[in-house]
C-alpha positions in Angstrom: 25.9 12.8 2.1 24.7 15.4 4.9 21.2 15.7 6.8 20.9 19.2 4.6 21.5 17.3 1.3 19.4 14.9 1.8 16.6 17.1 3.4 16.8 19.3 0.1 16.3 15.9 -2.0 13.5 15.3 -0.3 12.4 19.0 -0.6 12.8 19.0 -4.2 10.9 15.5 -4.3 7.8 16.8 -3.2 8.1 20.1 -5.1 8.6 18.1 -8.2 5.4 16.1 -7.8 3.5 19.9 -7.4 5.1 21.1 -10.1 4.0 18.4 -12.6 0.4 17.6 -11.5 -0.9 17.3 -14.7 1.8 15.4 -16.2 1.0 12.8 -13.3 -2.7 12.6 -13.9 -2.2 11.8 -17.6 0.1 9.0 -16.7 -2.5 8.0 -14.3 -5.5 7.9 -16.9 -2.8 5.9 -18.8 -2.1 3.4 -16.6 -5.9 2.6 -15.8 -6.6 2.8 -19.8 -3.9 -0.1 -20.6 -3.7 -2.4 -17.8 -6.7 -4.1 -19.1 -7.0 -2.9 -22.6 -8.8 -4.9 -25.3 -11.2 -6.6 -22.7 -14.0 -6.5 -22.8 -15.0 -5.3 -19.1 -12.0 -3.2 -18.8 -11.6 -0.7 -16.0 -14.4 -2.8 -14.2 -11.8 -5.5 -13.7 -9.8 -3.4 -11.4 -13.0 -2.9 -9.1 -14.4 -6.7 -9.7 -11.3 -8.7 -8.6 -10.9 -7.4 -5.5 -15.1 -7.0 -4.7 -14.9 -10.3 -5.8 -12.6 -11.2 -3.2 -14.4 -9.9 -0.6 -17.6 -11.4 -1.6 -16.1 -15.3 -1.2 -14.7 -14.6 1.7 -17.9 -13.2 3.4 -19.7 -16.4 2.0 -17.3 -18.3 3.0 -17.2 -16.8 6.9 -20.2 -15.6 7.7 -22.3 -18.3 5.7 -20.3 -20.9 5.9 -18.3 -21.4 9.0 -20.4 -18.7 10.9 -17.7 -17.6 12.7 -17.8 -15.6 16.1 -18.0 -11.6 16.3 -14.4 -10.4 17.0 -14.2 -7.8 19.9 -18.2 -7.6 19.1 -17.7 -6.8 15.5 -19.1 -9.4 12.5 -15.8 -10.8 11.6 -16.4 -10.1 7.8 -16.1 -6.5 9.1 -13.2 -7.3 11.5 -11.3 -9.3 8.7 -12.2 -6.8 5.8 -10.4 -3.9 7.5 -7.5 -5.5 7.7 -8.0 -6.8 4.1 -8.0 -3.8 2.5 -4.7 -1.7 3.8 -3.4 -5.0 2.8 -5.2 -5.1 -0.9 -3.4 -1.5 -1.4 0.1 -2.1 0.1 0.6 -5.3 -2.3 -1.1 -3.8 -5.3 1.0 -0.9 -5.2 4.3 -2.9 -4.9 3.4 -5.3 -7.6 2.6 -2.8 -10.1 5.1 -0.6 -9.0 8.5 -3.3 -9.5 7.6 -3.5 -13.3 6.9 0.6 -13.6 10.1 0.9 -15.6 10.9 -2.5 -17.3 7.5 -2.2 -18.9 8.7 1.0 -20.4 11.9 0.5 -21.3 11.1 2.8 -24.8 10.6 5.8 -22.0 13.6 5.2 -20.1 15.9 5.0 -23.5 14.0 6.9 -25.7 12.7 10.4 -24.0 14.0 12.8 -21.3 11.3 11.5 -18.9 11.5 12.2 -15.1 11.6 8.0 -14.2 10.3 8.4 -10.8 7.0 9.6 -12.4 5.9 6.1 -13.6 6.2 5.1 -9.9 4.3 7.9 -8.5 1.4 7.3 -11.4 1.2 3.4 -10.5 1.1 4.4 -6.7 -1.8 7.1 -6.7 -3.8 4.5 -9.7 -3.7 1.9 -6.4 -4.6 4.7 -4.0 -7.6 5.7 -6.1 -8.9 2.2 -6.1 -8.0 2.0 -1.8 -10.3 4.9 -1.8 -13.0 3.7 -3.7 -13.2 0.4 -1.7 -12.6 2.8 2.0 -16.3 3.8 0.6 -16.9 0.3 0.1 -15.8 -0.9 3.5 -18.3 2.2 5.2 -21.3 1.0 3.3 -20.7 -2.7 4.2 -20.2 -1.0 7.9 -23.9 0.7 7.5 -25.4 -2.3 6.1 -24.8 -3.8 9.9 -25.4 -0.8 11.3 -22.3 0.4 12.3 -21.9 4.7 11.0 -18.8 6.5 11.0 -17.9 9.0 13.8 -14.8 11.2 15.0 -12.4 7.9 15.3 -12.6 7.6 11.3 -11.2 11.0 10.8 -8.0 8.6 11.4 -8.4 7.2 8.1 -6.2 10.0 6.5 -3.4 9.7 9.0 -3.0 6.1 8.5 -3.3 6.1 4.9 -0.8 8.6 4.5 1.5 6.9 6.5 1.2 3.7 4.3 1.6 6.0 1.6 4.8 6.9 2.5 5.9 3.1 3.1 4.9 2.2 -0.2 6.6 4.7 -2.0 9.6 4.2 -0.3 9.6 0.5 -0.9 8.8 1.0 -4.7 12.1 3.1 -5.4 13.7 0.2 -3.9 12.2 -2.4 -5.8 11.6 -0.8 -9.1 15.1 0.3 -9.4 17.0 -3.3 -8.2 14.7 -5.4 -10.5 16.3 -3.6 -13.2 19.8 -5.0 -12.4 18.6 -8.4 -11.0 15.7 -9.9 -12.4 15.5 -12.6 -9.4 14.3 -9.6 -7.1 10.7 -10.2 -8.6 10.2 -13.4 -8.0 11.9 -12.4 -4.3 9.0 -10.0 -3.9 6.4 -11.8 -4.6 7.1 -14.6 -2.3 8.0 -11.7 0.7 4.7 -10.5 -0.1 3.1 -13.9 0.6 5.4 -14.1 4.0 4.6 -10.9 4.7 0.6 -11.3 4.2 0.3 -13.8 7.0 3.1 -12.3 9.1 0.3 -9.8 9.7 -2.5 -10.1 11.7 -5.5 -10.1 9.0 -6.7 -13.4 9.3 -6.1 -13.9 12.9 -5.6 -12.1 15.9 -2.8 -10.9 17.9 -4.0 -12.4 21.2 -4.0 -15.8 19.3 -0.1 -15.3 19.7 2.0 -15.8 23.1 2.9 -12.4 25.3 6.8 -13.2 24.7 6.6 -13.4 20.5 3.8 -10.5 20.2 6.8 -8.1 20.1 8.4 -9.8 17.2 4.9 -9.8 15.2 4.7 -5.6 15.8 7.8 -5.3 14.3 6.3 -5.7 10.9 4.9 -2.2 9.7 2.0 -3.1 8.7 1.3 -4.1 12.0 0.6 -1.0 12.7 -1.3 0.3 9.5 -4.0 -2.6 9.9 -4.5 -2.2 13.4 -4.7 1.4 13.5 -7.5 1.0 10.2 -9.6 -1.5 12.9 -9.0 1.3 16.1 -10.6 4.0 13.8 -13.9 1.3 12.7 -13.9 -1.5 15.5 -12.0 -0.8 18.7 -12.4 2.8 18.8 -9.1 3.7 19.8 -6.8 6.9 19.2 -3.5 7.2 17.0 -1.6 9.0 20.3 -2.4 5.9 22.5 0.6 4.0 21.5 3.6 6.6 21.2 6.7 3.5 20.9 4.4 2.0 17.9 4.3 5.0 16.4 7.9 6.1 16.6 9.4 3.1 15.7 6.8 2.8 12.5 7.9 6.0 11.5 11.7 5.3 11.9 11.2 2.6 9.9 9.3 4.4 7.2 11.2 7.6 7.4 14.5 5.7 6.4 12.6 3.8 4.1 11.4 6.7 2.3 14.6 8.3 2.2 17.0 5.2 1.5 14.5 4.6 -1.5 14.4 7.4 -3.4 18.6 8.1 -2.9 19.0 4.4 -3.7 16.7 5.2 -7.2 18.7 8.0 -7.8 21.8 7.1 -7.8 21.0 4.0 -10.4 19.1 6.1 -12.3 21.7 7.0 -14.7 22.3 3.2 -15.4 18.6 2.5 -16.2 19.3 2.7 -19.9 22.2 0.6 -20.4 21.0 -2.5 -18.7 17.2 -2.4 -20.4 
């Protein structure tokens, strides 16, 4: 396949999305109606878990063990901005590997762009990374920490995760299909992946000669550049090789993803 063929794909990708908007938002409604339908709390438990989460482990740190600022920063604040890229990155993933063999009636039954129940799970995790980005500034404010020109960042970073996500759902969504071991593969990459990343600790914790291998991971890159827009103050053009290796990776990702989905998309129904 050419540069031009694939550019047009692409093209016609994101002209796709524009052109059914409203078909997306419905799915979206749909997907926060039924994930935790018939509870009793239900939407709330998409907000609680994770707030939840945040509030043990800023008992745990800052109550508990009283652990030191980092680079002058609470470390609740330090450890929650690399938290959350993290909270959205695996969320999306998760939901996004069972998109289609949830629905397999969809897939078999109506003619139903597939690539749509991605995109819905994807922007239903992105609404929730938004709502806990406003979180994350009033937990800020509460120390006293406001937002300035840095966090203007925010947008550039997300959408670059954005675009990681997405490409690494097409993947996933499509080869769980075919091999049902692929999930169970994820989940414990996910876990590799979580501590691979500097969240919990910091990269100067690591020796000069293996910090290279650690920024290989992408998300390397996301989490620090959330903590340069709140903590260190630093600006996305200060690391040009971080940048253009992130978006090599992501870039191919993106692309290998959604040619890899489409070329197993015709098989979808004959294996569900």
């Amino acid at each position: 396949m050419t540069i031009h063929n694939i550019l047009k794909k692409i093209q016609y990708f994101f002209h796709d999305l524009r052109e059914h908007q409203s078909l997306i938002v419905s799915l979206v409604k749909r997907d926060f109606k039924t994930r935790y339908a018939g509870s009793l709390l239900g939407l709330l438990w998409l907000f609680i878990q994770p707030l939840v989460t945040i509030i043990i482990f800023w008992f745990v740190f800052e109550i508990g063990f009283k652990l030191k600022p980092v680079e002058n920063f609470p470390f609740i604040l330090w450890l929650v901005c690399g938290l959350l890229p993290w909270f959205f990155f695996s969320e999306a993933i998760m939901i996004c590997s069972t998109a289609i063999t949830e629905n397999p009636y969809i897939v078999k039954k109506f003619v139903f762009r597939i690539s749509f129940l991605l995109i819905s799970r994807i922007f239903t995790a992105l609404l929730l990374h938004i709502f806990f980005i406003i979180v994350l500034f009033l937990m800020f404010a509460f120390y006293g920490y406001y937002p300035d020109l840095y966090c203007l960042q925010l947008p550039y970073y997300l959408g670059a995760m954005l675009l990681l996500v997405t490409g690494l759902s097409f993947f996933s969504s499509a080869a769980v299909i075919f091999f049902k071991d692929i999930g169970q593969f994820i989940q414990v990459s996910l876990q590799f992946l979580f501590w691979a990343t500097p969240i919990f600790w910091s990269l100067n914790l690591i020796p000069v000669q293996y910090q290279t291998l650690i920024k290989l991971n992408p998300l390397f890159y996301i989490v620090t550049g959330y903590r340069e827009c709140l903590i260190t103050k630093g600006c996305l053009w200060q690391h040009p090789e971080l940048s253009l290796y992130y978006w090599s990776i992501t870039l191919a990702t993106f692309i290998g993803g959604i040619l890899f989905f489409k070329r197993l998309r015709p098989h979808f129904g004959d294996v569900l």
